[in-house]
C-alpha positions in Angstrom: 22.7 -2.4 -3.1 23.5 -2.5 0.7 22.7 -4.5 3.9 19.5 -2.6 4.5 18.1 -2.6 1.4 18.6 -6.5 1.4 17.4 -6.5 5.1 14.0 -4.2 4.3 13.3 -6.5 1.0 13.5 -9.6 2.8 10.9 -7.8 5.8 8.6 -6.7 2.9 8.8 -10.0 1.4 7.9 -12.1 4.0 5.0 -10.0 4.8 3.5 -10.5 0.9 4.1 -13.9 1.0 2.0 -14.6 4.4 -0.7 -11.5 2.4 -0.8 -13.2 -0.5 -1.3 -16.9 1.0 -3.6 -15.2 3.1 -5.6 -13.7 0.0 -5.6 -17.0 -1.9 -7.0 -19.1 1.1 -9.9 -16.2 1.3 -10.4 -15.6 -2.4 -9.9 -12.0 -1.4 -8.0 -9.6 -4.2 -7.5 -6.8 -2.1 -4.5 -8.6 0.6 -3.5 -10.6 -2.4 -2.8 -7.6 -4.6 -1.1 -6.4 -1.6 1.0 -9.3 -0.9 2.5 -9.3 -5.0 3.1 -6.0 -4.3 5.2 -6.4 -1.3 6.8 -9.0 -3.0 8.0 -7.1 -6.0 8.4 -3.7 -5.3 11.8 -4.3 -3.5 13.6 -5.4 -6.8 12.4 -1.6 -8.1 12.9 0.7 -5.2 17.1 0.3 -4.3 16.6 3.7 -1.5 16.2 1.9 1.6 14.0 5.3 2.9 11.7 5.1 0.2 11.6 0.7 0.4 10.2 1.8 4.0 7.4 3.8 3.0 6.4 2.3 0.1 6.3 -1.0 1.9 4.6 0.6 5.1 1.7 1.7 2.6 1.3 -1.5 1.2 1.2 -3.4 4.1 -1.5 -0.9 5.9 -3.6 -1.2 2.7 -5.5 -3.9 3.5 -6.5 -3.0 6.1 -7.9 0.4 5.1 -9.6 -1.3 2.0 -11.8 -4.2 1.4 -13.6 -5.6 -1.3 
């Protein structure tokens, strides 16, 4: 694991933490979802290329989708 993959993980994480507080407070799944998402996927996903998309996708998707 190196700098940027720490650095990226800790980015994607803060952004699901503020999505998924904001989901709770609005008994929305959709940001929620989102927000676990972001939290988690960094612990899977080591290549700091792929930890950039991935997490660009999930943070845009709730904004695309709503439920």
């Amino acid at each position: 694991m190196d700098t940027s993959s720490l650095m990226w993980g800790l980015v994607f994480g803060s952004i699901g933490l503020g999505y998924f507080v904001y989901g709770k407070r609005q008994k929305s799944a959709v940001p929620m979802l989102s927000g676990v998402g972001l939290m988690l996927f960094p612990y899977i996903v080591t290549n700091p290329i792929m930890l950039v998309i991935i997490g660009a996708l999930l943070a845009a998707l709730p904004y695309f989708i709503s439920l």
